[in-house]
N, C-alpha and C positions, 0 to 999 in steps of 0.2 A: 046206438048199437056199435059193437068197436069190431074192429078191422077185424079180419080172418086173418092166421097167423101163417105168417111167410118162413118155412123149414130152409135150413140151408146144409144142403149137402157139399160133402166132398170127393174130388174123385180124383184118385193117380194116374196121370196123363201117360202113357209110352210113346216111343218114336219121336218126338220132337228135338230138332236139330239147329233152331236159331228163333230167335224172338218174332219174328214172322209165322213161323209154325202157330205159335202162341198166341197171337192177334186174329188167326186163322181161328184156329177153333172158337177161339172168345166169340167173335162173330159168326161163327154159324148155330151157336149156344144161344145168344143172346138174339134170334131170331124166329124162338119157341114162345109160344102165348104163355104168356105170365112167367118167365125165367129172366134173372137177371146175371149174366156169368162172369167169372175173374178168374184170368188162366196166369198162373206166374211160371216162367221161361226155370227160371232157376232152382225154384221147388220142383219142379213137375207136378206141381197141382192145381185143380181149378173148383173156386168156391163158387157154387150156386148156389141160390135162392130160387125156391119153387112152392106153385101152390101147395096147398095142404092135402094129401094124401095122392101127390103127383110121384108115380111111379120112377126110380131114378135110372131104371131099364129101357126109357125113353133116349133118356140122356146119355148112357153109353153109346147106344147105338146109334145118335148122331155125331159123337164123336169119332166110333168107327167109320161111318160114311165119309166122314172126312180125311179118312187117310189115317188115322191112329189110334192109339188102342187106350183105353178105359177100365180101371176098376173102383172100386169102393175098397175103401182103404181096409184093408187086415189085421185084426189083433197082432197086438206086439207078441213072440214067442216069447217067454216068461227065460229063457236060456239065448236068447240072442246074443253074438259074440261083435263088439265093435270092427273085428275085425275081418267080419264076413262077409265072403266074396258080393261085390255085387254083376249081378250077370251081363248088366250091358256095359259096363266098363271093361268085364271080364271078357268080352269081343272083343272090344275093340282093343283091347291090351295083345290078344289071338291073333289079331290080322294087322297088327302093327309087326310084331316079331313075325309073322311069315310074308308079309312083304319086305322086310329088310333081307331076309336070308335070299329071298329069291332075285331083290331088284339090284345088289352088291353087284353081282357078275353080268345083269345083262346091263348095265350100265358102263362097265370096266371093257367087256367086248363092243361097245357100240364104238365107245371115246378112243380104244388102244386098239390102232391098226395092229400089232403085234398079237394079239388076243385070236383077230380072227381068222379061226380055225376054216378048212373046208366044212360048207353048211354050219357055220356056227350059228346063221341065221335063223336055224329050227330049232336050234339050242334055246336060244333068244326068246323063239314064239311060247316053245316049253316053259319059260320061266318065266312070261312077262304076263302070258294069258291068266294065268288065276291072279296076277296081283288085281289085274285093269280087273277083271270078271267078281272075282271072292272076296281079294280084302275091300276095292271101291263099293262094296253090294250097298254101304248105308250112304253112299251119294249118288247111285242111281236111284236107289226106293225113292230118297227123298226130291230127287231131281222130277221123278216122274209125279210125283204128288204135287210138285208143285206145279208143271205142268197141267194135271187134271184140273189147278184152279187159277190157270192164266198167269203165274209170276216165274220170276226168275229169281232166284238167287246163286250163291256163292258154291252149292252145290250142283246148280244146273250146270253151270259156268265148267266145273272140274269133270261131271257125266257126259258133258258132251264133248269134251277135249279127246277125256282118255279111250271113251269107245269111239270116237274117229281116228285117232291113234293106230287103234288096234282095227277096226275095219279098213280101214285102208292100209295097212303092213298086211293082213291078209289078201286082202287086193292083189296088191303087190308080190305077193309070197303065191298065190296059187295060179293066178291071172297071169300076174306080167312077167317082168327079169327075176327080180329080188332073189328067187327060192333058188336060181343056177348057183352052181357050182361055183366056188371062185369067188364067189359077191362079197364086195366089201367098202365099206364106209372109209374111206379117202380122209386124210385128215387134212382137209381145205377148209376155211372159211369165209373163201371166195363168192359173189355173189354172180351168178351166171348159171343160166337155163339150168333146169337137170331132170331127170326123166324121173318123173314120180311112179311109175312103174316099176324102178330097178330100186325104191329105195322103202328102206321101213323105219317105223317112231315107234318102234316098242318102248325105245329107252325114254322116250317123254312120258308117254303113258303109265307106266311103273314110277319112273322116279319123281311125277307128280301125285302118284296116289297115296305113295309112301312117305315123301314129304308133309301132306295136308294132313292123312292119319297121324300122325307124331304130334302134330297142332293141335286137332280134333282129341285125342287118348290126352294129354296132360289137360287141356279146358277144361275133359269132363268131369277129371281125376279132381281137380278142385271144386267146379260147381257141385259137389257130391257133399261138399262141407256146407251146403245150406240150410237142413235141418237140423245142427249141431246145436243151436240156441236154442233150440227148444228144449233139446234132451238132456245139457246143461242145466236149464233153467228148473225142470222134473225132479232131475236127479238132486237137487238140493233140497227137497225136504227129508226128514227123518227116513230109515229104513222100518225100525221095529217103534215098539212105542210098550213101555210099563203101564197096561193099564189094570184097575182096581175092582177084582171082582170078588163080592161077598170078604171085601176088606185084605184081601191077598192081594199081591202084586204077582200077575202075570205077564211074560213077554211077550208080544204079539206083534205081525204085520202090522205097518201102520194102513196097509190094506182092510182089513178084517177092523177098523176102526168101525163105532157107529156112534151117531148123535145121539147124545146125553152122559156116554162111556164117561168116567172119570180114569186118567191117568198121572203118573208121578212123571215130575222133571226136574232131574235132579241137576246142579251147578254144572257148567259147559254142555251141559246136552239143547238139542234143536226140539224147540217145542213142533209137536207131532203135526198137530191141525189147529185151525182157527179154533177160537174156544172163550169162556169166560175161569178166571182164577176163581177155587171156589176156599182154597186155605192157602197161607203161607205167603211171605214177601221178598219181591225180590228186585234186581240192576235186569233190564231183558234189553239184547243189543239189536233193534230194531233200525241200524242203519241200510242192511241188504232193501230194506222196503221203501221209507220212509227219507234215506238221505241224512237223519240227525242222527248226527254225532256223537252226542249225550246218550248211553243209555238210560231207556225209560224208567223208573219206579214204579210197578204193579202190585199190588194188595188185594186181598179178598173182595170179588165185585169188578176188579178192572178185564178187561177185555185183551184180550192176545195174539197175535198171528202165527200159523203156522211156518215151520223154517227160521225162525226168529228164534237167538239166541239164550237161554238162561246166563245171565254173567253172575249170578249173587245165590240164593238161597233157594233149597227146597221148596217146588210147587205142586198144588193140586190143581188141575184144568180140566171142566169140561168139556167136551167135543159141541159145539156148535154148526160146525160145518165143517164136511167131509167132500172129497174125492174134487168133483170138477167145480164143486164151489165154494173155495176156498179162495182166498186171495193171490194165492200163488197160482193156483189154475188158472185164475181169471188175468193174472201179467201174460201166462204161457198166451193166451188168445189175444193181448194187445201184439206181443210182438210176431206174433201168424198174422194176425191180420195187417201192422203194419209191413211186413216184409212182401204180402202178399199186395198190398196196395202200390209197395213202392213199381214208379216202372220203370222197366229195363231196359237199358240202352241197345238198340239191337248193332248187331256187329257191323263194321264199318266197309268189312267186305263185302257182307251181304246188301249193302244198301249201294255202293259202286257196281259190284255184277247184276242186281237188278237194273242198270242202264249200261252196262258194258255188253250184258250177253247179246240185247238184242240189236246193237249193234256191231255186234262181228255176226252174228247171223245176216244182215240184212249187206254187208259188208260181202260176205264166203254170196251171197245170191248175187249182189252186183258183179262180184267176179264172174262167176260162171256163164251170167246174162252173155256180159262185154267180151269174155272169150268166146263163147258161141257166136255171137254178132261180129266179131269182127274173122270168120271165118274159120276158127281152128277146127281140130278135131274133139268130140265130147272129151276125148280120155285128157288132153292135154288141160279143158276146158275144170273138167273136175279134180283134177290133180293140183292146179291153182287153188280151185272153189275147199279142196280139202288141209290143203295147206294154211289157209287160213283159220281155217278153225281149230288144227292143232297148234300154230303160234301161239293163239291166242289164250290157253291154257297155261298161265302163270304158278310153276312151284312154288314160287316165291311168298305167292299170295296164302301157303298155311303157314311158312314160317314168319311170315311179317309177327302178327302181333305175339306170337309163344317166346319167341329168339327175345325181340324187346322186353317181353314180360320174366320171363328165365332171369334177362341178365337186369332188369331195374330190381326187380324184385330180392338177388343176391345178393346186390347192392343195397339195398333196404336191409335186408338181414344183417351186414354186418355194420349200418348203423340202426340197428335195433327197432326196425320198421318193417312192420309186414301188411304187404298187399293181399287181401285176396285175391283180384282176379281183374280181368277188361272192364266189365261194367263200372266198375269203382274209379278208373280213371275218368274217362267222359265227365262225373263229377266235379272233382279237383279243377278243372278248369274252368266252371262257372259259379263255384262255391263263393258268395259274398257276406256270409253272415258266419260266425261261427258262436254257436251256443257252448259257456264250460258248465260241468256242474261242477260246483264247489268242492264238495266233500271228496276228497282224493285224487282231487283232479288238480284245482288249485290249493286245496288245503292238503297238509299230510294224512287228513284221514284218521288222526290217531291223535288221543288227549295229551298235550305237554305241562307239565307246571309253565306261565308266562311269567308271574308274578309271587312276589314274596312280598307282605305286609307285616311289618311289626311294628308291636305298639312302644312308645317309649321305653329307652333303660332294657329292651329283651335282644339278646341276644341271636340275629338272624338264624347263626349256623346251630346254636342251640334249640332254637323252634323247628328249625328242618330237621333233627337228630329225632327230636322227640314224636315229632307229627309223621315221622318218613316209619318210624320204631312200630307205632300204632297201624301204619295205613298197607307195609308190607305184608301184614300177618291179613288181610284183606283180600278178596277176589273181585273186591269190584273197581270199573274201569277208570274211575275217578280216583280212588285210593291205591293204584298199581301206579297211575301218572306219577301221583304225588312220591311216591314212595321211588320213582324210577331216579324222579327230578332231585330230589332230597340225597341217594346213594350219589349221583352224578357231581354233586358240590361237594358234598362233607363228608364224600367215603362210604368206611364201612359202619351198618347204621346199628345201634344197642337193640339186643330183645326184650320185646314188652311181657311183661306178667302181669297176670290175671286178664288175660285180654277177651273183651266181648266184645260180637257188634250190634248193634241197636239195630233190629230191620227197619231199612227204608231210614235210617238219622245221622248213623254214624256209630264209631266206634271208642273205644275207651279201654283202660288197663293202667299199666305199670312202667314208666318208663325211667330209670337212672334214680329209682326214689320217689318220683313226682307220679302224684295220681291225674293221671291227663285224660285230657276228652278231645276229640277228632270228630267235628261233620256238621249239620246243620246248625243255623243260630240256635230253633229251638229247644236241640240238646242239652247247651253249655245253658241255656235261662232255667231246664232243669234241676243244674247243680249250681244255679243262682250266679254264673255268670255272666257276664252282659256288654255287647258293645259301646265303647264311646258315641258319641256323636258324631267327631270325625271317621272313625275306623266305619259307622252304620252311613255315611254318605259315600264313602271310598268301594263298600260292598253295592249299597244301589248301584253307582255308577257302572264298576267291572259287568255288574247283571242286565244292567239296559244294555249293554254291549253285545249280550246274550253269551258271556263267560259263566262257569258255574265259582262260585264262593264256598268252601272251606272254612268255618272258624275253627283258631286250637287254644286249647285252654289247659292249663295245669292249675295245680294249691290255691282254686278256690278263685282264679282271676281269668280273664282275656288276656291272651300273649298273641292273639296276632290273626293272620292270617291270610290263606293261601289259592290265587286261581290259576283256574284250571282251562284251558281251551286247547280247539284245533289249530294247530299255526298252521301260519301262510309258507309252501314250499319256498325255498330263496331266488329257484328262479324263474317262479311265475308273474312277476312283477317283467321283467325281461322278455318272455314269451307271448305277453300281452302286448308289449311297446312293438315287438317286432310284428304281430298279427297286422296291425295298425299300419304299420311302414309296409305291408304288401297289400294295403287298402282292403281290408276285411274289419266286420263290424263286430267286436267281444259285446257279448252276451252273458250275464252270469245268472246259470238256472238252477234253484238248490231247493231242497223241502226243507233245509234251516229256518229257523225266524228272521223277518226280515229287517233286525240288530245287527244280527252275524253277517248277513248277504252284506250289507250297506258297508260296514266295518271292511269287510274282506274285500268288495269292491274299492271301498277307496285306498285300500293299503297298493292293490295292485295295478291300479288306473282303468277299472273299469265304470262305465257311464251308465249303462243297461240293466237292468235289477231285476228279478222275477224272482219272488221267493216265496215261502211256504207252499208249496205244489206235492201233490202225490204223484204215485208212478202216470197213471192215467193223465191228469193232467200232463205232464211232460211233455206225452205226446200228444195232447191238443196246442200244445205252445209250438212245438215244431210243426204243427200243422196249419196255425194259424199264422206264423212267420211266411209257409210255405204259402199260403194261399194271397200271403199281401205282393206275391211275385220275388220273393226273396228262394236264394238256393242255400239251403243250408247245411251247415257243416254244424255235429255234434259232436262234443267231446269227454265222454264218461269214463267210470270206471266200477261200478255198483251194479248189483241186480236192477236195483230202482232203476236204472238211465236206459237198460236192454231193448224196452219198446219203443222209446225216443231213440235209441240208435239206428234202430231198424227202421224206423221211419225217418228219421231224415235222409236229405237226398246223400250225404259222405258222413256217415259213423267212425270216428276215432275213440279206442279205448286205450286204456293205459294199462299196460301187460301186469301192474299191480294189482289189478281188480279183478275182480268174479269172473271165474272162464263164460260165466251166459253173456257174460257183456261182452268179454272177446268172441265170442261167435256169434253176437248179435251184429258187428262192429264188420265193416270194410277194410280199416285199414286196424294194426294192432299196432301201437309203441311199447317196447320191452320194454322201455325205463318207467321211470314215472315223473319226467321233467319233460313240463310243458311246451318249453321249447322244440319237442320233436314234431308235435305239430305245423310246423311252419317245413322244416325239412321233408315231413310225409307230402308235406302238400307240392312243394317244390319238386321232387321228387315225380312225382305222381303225374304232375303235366308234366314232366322231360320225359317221363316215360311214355305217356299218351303222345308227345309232340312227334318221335323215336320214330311210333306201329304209327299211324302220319306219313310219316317221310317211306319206310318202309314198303308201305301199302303204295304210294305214288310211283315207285319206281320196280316195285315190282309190278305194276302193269305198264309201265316205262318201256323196258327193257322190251316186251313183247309187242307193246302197240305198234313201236320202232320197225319191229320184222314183220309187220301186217301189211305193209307196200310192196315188200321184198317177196314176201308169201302170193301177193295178189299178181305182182308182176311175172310166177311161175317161175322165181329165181331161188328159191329156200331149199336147200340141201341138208339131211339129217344133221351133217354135223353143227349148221348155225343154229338149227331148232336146239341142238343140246345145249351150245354155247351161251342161245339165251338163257336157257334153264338155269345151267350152272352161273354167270354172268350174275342174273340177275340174285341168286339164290345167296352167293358171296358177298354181294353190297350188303344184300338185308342183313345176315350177320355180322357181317364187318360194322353197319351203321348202328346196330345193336348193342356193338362191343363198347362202343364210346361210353357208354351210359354205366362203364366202370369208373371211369374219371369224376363220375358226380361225387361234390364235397359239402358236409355239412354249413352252412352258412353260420350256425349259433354257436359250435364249439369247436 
């Protein structure tokens, strides 16, 4: 009897604010009978599996109970503009700009005794209260959520600063001195008694909220690029498609496709959908899928993939398989469900304020105990006990990691290296293995003439005149090399007359007088010419290499002949040696034959071979690397590599290749010299090492003033000096990370 079949739904998570959120809901998902759940922080989504005909109105609504919000994903609008607002950026974008407007002046009134005006102190309350109140509202919600489920984080940390900030400047404002007339912040930094009665911290409260906002609004502004690979990956099959009804050619969606449809594909167009050729032959560039190099030869009967190039001749294709199961559908779900598997580094704030907050609470209690116990009055006793928990409230702590990430990340752009975002560095520093894929990554990607072979007595540059003459008038990729490589040596090439091409053999015509033949042996044994024995040992050997062979032949003989392959970029032999010198393990992963891989391996010094693989497999190689305890680092450039980038733990693309692979990818190198690899990654820990240093001293500067706070000695102006104090290291230490110099060039 076979299993009952396990549905897996999807749903779009709202409100989640750190990778804790996300392990949150996982777990109270995955404590439903018969649910299995996967919440990813950076999509905002979570894949379940549930039984069969398991209501998914269950599952929103324990997601609701948990504090957050739930839908089932929406048809795409058929008019959707890439560049549409989205709404909860668009908050947080809202309350980033009307905290800056408002916390400018109460900040400049608090720090510049000159400033303050009779009552400027209500000035102050008026402009400080919606920052703490309105723009904080998504670190209170989240502070109290997390609260409802016993943790702390990086939010609680910021909700309880800023509303005791601003409760106690109320306090102080309607209770005690502060509100008189006359009141003003002293520009001392002295440490000795002061009446927390006469004093207020609006100005920490605001220009801690306003600081983390600006942190929080760019984070989000980038994690919003996390479903780009997919839509990348979509957008690259056909739009329309020719297809053949009652022997006309109509243009149609390739939507409106259906299995059995016959359609035309004509030279450079993207074959529509998976299919079988049903007339006609042709070169089809199946490298976006497959990795090789070589385009394929298809004829009546061969099999074809959607999105896959025509390079050669008019085709007839059946429709075999349409919409979600096509092979291109079926990568988009490798690299969702890798992206959705990967896990994510939760932020490094959020895992310190989960032990910081409950000790400055437990801290602000010891205080209050030991002033009540040793006699004071409650007001002096909570004026301390308050004091401390507004120290404790580090601005510092939102710009740690954005300030490092701004300025490493600039610094990566103008050497030709882009970060996505935090999660991506935590990687770089445990990466030990790095996987290349060959095809455009270490190779160039693109066919070159290597070699020229002539037979006795023929004249090199006259065989490249005549074969380059033949192979120009050509669309296919092997006879464009030829003909690129042939103009390159001997100039400008003669035109051929009478010129055909032999589908799927090669070509022939007229060149200089000579009636010549271009392409497969079989052709030239047509017109009864034939290899030596030497020249037929010289071709096997280039082909066990996994080069492609060229014969040309003119008036009736063999004159020679010509291969064709991928070269090795010149300084990927360099970029591998230097992998090596920062003790990382080169890996070469290619769907070529494992001739080419061995070949290219050894040209470049690599030890590691994995070859002939599909896209699927790829990402079992990086999975199974991953599971022997290895971190790995990928480095692609191809459609084919998008799900192995997304699944390994640090994806590098090479800004050459297919935008699915840069948006499947972590980090992106503009160039396409493998050497940037080594710089990304250099890089990438100095950046990580930077929000480290940053993070440490920005609760530094404040744990510092939590004796001073406890002692009933903190006067508004030290509480701002640490703000600002600590606020300027972190960008100052930041700055440094302009000095980074590439090591390769």
């Amino acid at each position: 009897m076979s299993a009952p079949s396990t549905p897996a739904v999807e749903l779009e998570i709202g409100g989640m604010t750190c990778a804790s959120c996300a392990n949150r809901i996982e777990r109270k998902l995955n404590k439903l009978d018969g649910v299995t759940a996967s919440v990813n922080y950076a999509t905002e989504k979570a894949r379940v599996t549930v039984p069969a005909g398991y209501d998914p109105a269950l599952l929103i609504a324990e997601v609701e109970k948990t504090g957050y919000t739930a839908i089932l994903p929406q048809p795409e609008e058929p008019a959707r503009d890439e560049g549409d607002a989205d709404p909860e950026l668009t908050s947080l974008r809202q309350r980033l700009i009307g905290a800056i407007v408002l916390t400018v002046p109460v900040i400049a009134m608090s720090m510049i005794p000159a400033l303050q005006f009779d009552y400027w102190q209500w000035a102050s309350l008026a402009l400080a209260a919606p920052v703490i109140v309105w723009a904080a509202w998504p670190f209170h919600r989240a502070a109290w959520i997390n609260l409802r489920h016993g943790s702390a984080t990086m939010d609680t940390l910021i909700s309880m600063g800023t509303s005791v900030a601003l409760l106690w400047s109320l306090y102080a404002l309607f209770l005690g001195t502060a509100g008189e007339q006359g009141m003003t912040h002293a520009f001392a930094l002295t440490i000795a008694p002061s009446d927390g009665a006469g004093s207020i911290y609006l100005e920490v409260g605001a220009g801690v909220t306003t600081f983390i906002l600006a942190g929080r609004y760019f984070e989000k502004r980038s994690k919003r690029q996390a479903g780009a690979a997919l839509r990348a990956l979509l957008e690259l099959g056909a739009k329309d498609v020719a297809v053949l009804r009652g022997g006309v050619e109509t243009r149609i969606p390739t939507g409106d496709l259906r299995v059995g449809d016959e359609f035309v594909v004509r030279p450079g167009e993207k074959i529509a959908t998976d299919g079988v050729v049903v007339s006609g032959t042709s070169a089809v560039d199946a490298s976006m899928l497959t990795g090789e190099s070589v385009p394929v030869e298809v004829r009546e009967g061969d099999a074809v993939t959607g999105a896959t190039v025509n390079a050669g001749g008019r085709l007839v294709v059946r429709a075999t398989r349409i919409g979600s199961d096509t092979q291109l559908a079926q990568m988009a779900r490798l690299v969702e469900d890798a992206q959705s598997g990967k896990a994510e580094v939760q932020r490094l704030a959020d895992r310190v304020s989960g032990i910081f907050v409950p000790i400055v609470i437990a801290i602000a209690v010891a205080t209050l105990g030991a002033w009540l116990g040793a006699g004071f009055p409650a007001s002096a006793a909570f004026t301390a006990a308050v004091a401390v928990l507004v120290i404790a409230c580090p601005c510092a702590l939102g710009l740690a990691t954005p300030t490092a990430l701004l300025v490493g990340t600039g610094r990566g752009a103008q050497l030709g290296i882009l970060i996505k975002g935090p999660e991506v560095l935590e990687s770089t520093r445990r990466v030990d293995t790095v996987v290349l894929d060959k095809t455009g990554t270490v190779t160039s990607g693109r066919m070159s003439l290597v070699d020229v072979v002539t037979e006795p007595g023929v004249d090199r540059a006259e065989l490249l005149r005549v074969a380059g003459a033949l192979e120009q008038a050509s669309e296919h990729p092997v006879a464009q090399a030829i003909a690129r490589g042939a103009a390159a040596e001997v100039g400008q090439l003669p035109v051929a007359e009478d010129f055909a091409n032999v589908a799927g053999r090669g070509v022939q015509g007229m060149v200089n007088g000579h009636a010549a033949v271009v392409g497969r042996e079989s052709l030239l044994a047509d017109w009864a010419m034939h290899l030596p024995p030497d020249a037929a040992a010289a071709k096997a050997r280039a082909e066990g290499e996994g080069r492609t062979v060229v014969v040309v032949g003119w008036d009736g003989a063999t004159r020679g002949m010509l291969v064709v392959a991928d070269t090795v970029k010149p300084t990927s032999a360099e970029g591998v040696a230097a992998l090596k010198r920062m003790g990382l393990t080169p890996v070469l992963l290619t769907g070529d034959n494992s001739a080419v891989a061995r070949r290219v391996a050894a040209e470049v010094g690599i030890d590691a071979v994995i070859a002939e693989v599909l896209p699927q497999d790829k990402v079992d190689v990086v999975a199974r690397l991953q599971g022997e305890g290895k971190i790995v680092a990928m480095v692609g450039d191809g459609v084919n590599d998008a799900p192995a980038l997304a699944q390994a733990d640090l994806g590098l693309a090479m800004g050459s290749g297919a935008d699915v692979a840069i948006e499947a990818a972590d980090i992106t190198l503009v160039g396409s010299d493998l050497r940037g690899v080594i710089d990304a990654i250099r890089l990438s820990r100095r950046t990580l090492g930077t929000i480290k240093t940053n993070l440490f001293w920005a609760f530094a500067y404040n744990v510092a003033a939590i004796p001073v706070a406890a002692l009933g000695m903190l006067n508004p102006m030290l509480a701002g000096a640490a703000m600002a104090f600590s606020s300027v290291f972190v960008v100052g230490n930041s700055l440094r990370l302009r000095a980074f110099r590439s090591a390769t060039r």
